[in-house]
mmCIF file of the C-alpha atoms, coordinates in Angstrom:
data_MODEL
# 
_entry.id   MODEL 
# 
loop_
_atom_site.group_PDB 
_atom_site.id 
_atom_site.type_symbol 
_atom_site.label_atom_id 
_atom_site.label_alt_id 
_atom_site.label_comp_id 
_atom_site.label_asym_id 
_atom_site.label_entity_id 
_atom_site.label_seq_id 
_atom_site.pdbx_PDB_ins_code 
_atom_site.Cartn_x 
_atom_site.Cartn_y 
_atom_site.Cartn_z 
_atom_site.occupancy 
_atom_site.B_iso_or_equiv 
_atom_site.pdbx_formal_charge 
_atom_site.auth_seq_id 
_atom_site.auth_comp_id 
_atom_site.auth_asym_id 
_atom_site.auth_atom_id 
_atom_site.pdbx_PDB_model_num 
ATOM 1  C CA . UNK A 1 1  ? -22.127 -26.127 -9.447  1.00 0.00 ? 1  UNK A CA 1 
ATOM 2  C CA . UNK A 1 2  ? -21.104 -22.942 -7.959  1.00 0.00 ? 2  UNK A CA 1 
ATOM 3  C CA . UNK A 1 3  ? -20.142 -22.156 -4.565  1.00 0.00 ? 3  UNK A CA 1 
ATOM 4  C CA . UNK A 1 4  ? -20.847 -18.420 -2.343  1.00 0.00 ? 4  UNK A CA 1 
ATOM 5  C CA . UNK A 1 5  ? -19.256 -17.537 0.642   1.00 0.00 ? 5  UNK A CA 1 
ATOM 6  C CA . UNK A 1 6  ? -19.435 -13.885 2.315   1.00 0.00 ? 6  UNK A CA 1 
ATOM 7  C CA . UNK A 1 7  ? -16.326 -12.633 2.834   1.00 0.00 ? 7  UNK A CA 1 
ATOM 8  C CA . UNK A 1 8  ? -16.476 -11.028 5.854   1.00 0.00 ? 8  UNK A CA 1 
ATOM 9  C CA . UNK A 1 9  ? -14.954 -7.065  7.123   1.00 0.00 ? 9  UNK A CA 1 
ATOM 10 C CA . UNK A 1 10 ? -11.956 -8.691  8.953   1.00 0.00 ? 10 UNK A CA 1 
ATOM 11 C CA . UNK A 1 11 ? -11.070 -10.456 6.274   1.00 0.00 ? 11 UNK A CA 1 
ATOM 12 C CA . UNK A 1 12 ? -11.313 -7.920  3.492   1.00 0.00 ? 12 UNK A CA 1 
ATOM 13 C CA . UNK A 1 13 ? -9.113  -5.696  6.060   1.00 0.00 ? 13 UNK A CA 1 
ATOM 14 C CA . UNK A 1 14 ? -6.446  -8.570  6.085   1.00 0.00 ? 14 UNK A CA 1 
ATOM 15 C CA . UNK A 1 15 ? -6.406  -8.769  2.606   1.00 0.00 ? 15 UNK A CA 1 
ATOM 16 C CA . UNK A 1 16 ? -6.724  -5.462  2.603   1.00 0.00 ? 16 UNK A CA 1 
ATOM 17 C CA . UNK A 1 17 ? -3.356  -5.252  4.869   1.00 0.00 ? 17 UNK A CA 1 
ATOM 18 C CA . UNK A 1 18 ? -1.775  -7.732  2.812   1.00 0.00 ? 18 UNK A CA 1 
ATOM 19 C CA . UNK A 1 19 ? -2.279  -5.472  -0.096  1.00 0.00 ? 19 UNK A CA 1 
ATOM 20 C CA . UNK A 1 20 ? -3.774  -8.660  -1.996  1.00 0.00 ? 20 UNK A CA 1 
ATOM 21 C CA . UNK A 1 21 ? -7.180  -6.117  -3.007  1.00 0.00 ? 21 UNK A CA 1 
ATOM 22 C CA . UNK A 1 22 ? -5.580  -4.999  -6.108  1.00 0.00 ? 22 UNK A CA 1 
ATOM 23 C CA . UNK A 1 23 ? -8.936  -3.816  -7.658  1.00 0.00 ? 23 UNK A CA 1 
ATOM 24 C CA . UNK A 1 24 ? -8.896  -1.275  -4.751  1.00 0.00 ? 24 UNK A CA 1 
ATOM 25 C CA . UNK A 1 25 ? -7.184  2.006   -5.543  1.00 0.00 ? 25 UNK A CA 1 
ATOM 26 C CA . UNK A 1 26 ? -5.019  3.452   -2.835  1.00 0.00 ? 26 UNK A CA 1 
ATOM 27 C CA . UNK A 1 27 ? -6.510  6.009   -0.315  1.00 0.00 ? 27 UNK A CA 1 
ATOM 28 C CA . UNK A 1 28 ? -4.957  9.451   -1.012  1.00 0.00 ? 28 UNK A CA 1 
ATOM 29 C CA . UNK A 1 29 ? -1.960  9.841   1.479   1.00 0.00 ? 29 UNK A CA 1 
ATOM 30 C CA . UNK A 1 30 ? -2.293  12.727  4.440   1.00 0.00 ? 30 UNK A CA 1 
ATOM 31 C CA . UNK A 1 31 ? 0.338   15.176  4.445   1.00 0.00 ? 31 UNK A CA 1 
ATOM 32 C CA . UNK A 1 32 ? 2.740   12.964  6.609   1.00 0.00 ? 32 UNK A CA 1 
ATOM 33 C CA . UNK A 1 33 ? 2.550   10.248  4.883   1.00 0.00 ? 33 UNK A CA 1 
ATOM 34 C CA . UNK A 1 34 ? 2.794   11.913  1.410   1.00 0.00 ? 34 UNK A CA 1 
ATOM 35 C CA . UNK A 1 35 ? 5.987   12.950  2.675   1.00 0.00 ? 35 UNK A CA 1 
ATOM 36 C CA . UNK A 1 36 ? 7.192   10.463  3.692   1.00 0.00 ? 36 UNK A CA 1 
ATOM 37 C CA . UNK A 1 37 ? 7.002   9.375   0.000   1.00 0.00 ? 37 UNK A CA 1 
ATOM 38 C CA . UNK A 1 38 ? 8.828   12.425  -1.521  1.00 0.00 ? 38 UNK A CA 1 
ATOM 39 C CA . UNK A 1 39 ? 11.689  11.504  0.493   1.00 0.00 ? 39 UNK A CA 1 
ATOM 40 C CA . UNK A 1 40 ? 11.657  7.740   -0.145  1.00 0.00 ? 40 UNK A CA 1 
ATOM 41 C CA . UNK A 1 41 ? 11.385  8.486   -3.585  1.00 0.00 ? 41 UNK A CA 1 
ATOM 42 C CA . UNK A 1 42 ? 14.249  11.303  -3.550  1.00 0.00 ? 42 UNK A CA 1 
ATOM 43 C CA . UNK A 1 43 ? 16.681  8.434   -2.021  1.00 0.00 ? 43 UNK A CA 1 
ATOM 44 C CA . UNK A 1 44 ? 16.434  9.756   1.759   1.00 0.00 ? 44 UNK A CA 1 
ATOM 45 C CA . UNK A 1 45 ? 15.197  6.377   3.453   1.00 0.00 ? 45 UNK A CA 1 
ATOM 46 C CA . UNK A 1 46 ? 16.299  2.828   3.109   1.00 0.00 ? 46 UNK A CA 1 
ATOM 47 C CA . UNK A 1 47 ? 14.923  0.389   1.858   1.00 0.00 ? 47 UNK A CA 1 
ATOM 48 C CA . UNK A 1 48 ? 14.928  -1.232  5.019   1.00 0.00 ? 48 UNK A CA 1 
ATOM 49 C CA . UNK A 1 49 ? 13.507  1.470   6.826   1.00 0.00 ? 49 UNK A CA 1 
ATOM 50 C CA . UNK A 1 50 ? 10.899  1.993   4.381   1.00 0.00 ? 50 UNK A CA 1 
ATOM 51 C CA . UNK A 1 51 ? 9.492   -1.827  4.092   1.00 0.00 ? 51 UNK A CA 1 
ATOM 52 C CA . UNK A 1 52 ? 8.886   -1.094  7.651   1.00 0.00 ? 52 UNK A CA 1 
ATOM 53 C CA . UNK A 1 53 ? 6.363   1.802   6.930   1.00 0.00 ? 53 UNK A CA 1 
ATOM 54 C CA . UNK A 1 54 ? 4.944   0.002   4.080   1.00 0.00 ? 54 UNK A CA 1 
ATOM 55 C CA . UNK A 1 55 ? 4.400   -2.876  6.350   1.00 0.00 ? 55 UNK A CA 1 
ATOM 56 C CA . UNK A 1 56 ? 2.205   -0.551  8.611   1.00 0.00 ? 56 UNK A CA 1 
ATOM 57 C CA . UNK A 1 57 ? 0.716   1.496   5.715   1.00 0.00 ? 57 UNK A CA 1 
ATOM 58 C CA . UNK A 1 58 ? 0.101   -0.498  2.753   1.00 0.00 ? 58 UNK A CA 1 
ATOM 59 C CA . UNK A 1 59 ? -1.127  2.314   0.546   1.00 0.00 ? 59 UNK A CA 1 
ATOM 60 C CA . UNK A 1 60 ? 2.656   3.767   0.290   1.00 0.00 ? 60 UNK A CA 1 
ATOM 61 C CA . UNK A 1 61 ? 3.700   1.030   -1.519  1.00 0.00 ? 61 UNK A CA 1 
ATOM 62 C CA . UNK A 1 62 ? 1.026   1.423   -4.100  1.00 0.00 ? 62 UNK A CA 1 
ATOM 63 C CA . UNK A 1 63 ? 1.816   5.017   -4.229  1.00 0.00 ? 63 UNK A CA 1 
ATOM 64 C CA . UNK A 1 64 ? 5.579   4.607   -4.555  1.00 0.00 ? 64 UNK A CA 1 
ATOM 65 C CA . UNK A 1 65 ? 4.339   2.011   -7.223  1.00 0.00 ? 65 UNK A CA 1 
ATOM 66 C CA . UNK A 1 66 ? 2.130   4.513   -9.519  1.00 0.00 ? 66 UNK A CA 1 
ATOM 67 C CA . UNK A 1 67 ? 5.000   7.164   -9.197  1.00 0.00 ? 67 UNK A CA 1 
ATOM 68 C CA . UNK A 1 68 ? 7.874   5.509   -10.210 1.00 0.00 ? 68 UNK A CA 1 
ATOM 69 C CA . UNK A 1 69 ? 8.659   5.903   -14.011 1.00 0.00 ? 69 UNK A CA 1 
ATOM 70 C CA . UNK A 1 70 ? 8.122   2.342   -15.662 1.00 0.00 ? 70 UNK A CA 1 
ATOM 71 C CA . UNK A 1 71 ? 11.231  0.577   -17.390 1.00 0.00 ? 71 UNK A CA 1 
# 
């Protein structure tokens, strides 16, 4: 027994949001945003502060992700 459902655009845009499409690569980052990132990553903004632009732009944190050196 199997079982289809559509998943329709507003909810591919909340999971989307939610940053729960992992098989989706990021969208490359406009020149704002990318730097934003630089600086992030060089220690300028605070954690705090920057949850609050990942929380409107997803994509950063899969950026910041991919650019950080792995441990």
């Amino acid at each position: 027994m199997s079982i289809h459902f559509t998943v329709s655009e507003l909810t591919r845009d909340l999971l989307h949001s939610l940053g729960l499409d992992h098989e989706r690569a990021p969208r490359p980052l406009n020149p704002e945003e990318n730097l934003l990132l630089e600086c992030y990553l060089a220690g300028h903004i605070p954690e705090s502060a920057w949850r609050d632009y990942v929380f409107e732009t997803p994509d950063l944190a899969r950026h910041a992700k991919a650019r950080r050196p792995s441990h």
